[in-house]
C-alpha positions in Angstrom: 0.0 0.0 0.0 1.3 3.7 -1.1 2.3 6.1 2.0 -0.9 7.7 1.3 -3.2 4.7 1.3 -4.2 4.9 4.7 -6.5 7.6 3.9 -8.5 5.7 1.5 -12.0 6.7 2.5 -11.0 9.8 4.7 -11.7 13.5 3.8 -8.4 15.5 3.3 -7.1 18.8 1.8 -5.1 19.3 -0.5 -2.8 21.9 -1.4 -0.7 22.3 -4.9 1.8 24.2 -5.8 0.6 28.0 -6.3 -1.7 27.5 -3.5 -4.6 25.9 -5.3 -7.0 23.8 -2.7 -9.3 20.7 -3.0 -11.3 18.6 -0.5 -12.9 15.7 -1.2 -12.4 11.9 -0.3 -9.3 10.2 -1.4 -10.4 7.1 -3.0 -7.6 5.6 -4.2 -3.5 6.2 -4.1 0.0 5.0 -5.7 3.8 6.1 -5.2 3.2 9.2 -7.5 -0.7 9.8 -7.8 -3.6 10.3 -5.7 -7.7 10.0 -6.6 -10.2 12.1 -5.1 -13.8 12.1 -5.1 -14.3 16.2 -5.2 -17.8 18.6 -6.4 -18.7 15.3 -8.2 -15.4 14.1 -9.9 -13.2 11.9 -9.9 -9.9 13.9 -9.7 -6.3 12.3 -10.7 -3.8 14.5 -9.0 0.0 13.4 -9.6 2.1 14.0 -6.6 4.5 16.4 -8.0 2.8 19.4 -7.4 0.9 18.4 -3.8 2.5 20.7 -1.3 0.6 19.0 1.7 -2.1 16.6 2.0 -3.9 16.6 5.3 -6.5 14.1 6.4 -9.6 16.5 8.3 -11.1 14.8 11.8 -13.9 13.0 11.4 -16.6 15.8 12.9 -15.3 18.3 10.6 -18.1 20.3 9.2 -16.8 20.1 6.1 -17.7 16.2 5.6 -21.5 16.4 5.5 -21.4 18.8 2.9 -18.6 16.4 0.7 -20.9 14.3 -1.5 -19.5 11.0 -1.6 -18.5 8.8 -5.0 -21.3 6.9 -6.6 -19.3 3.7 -6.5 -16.1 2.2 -5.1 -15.0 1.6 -9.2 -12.3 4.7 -10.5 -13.5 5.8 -14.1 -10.3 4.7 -15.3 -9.2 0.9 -14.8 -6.1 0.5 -13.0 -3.5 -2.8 -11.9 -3.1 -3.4 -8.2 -1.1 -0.8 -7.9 -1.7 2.8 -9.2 0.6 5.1 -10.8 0.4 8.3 -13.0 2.1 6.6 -15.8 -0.4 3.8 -16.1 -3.6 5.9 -15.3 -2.5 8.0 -18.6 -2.3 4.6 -20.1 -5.8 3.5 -19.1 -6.9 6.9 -20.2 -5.8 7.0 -23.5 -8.8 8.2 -25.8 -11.7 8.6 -23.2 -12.6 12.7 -22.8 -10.8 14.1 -19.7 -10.5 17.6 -18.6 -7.0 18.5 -17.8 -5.4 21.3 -15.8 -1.4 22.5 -17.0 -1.1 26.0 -17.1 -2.7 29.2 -15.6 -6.4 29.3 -14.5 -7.3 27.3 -17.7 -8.4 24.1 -18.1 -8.2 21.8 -21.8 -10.6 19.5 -22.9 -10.2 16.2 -25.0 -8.5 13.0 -24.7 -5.0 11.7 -24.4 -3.6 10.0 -27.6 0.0 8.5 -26.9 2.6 8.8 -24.0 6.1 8.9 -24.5 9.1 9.1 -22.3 8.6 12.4 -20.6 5.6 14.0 -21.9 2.6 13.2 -23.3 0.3 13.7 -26.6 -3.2 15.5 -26.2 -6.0 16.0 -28.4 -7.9 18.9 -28.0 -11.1 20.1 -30.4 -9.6 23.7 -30.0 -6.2 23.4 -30.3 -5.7 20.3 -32.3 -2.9 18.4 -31.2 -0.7 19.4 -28.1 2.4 18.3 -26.3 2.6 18.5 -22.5 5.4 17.2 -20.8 4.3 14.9 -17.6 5.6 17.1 -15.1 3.4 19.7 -15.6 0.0 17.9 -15.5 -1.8 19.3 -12.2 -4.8 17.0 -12.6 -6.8 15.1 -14.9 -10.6 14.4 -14.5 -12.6 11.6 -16.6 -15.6 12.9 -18.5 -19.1 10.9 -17.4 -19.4 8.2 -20.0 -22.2 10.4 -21.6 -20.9 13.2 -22.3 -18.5 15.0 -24.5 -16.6 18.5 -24.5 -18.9 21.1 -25.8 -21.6 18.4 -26.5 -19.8 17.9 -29.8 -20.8 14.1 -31.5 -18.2 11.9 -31.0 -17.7 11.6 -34.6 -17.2 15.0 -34.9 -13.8 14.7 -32.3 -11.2 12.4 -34.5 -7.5 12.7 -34.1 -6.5 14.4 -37.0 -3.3 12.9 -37.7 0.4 14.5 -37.8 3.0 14.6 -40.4 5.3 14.5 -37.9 6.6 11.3 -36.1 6.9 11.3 -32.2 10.1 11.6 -30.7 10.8 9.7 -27.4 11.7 12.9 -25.4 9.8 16.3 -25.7 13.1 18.1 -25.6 13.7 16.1 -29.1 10.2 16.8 -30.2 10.4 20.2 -29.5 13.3 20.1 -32.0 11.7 19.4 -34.5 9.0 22.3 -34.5 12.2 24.2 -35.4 11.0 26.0 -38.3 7.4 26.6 -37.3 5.0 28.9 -35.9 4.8 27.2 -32.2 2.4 28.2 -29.4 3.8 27.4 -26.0 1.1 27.2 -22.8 -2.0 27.6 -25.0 -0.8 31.2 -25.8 -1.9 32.7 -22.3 0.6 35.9 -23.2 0.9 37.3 -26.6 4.8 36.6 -26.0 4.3 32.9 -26.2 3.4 32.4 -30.0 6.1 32.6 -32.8 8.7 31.1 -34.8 10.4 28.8 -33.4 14.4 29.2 -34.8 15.7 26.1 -32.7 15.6 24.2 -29.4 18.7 22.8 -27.9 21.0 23.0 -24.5 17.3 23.2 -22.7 16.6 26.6 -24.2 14.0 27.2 -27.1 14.8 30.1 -29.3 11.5 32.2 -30.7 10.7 35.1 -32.7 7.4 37.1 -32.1 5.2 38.8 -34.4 7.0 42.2 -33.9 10.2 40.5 -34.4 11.3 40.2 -30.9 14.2 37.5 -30.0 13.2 35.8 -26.9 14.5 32.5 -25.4 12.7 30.3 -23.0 13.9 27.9 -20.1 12.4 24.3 -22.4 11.8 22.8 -18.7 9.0 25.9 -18.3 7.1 25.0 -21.3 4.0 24.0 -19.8 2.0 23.0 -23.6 3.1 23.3 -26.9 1.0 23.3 -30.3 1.5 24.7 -33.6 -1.4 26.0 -36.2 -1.0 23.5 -38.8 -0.9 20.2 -37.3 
């Protein structure tokens, strides 16, 4: 059983990075991930980013007004034990909402997972790769529904020209060339051309022409226009 796994069952808090809070009952829990049941979702919160976890007593008022999960079963299948790499695995092309960068959230389903980062599908921004240390959460869609009530025939992968590299520092290398959005293009400052990528630091050229160069290991999402 994970450090954690003693809780199973218990309310708790907990506290990411940046101060973000949840509270709900922690259903489930590996080495590296933890499962809470929180405003009626499942959530899948990789360990990276908790700051502290604490387990609330068990008159806290907080617990009567914490609904609790409809079942003992975790939308997504997992081994005996639990870990962030294999609940991205079980994942792979049900609708999640994900949380990466800044107060947004992205919406669609994950498509393949490589060494260090992973392959998302979203209907807005097409294809997108997020390394896996910034995931903050995932959460599984209800079997019936879909982002923006689209059809699910209306949500295919559209497929790449361009073949995966193992690492995202190499894929990121080979978006040299391109017009590149890093972290869904929250700042104007974060969209350009890519000139290269290499010693951990990508090189980009903005609209206006300005030279900037970006730490690679802050890159929260990356996705160009015309994949």
């Amino acid at each position: 059983m994970s450090y954690f796994g003693r809780y199973i069952g218990r309310l708790i808090d907990l506290e990411l990075d940046g101060g973000v809070k949840h509270t709900g009952m922690l259903v489930d829990a590996g080495p590296d991930i933890v499962v809470m049941y929180s405003r009626d979702s499942y959530m899948y919160i990789p360990l990276t980013h908790a700051r502290h976890i604490e387990p609330l007593p068990p008159g806290s008022s907080s617990i009567s007004n914490s609904p609790k999960p409809p079942s003992d079963d975790n939308p997504i299948w997992n081994e005996k034990e639990l870990s962030y790499r294999k609940v991205l695995l079980h994942s792979k092309g049900m609708f999640v909402e994900i949380f990466v960068t800044g107060n947004q959230s992205l919406h669609g389903y994950v498509t393949t997972i490589l060494t260090n980062y992973f392959v998302f599908y979203s209907p807005v921004y097409k294809t997108m790769y997020i390394p896996l240390l910034h995931l903050k959460w995932l959460i599984p869609y209800p079997p019936d529904r879909t982002p923006y009530t689209l059809e699910r025939n209306k949500l295919p992968v559209a497929p790449s020209g361009l073949t995966l590299a193992r690492t995202f520092e190499e894929q990121l290398k080979k978006l040299a060339g391109k017009i590149v959005v890093f972290d869904a293009g929250l700042q104007a400052d974060y969209t350009g051309l890519l000139l290269n990528s290499e010693d951990q630091i990508a090189e980009l050229v903005t609209a206006h022409g300005r030279k900037l160069h970006t730490n690679v290991r802050q890159i929260k999402t990356v996705h160009f226009p015309d994949l």
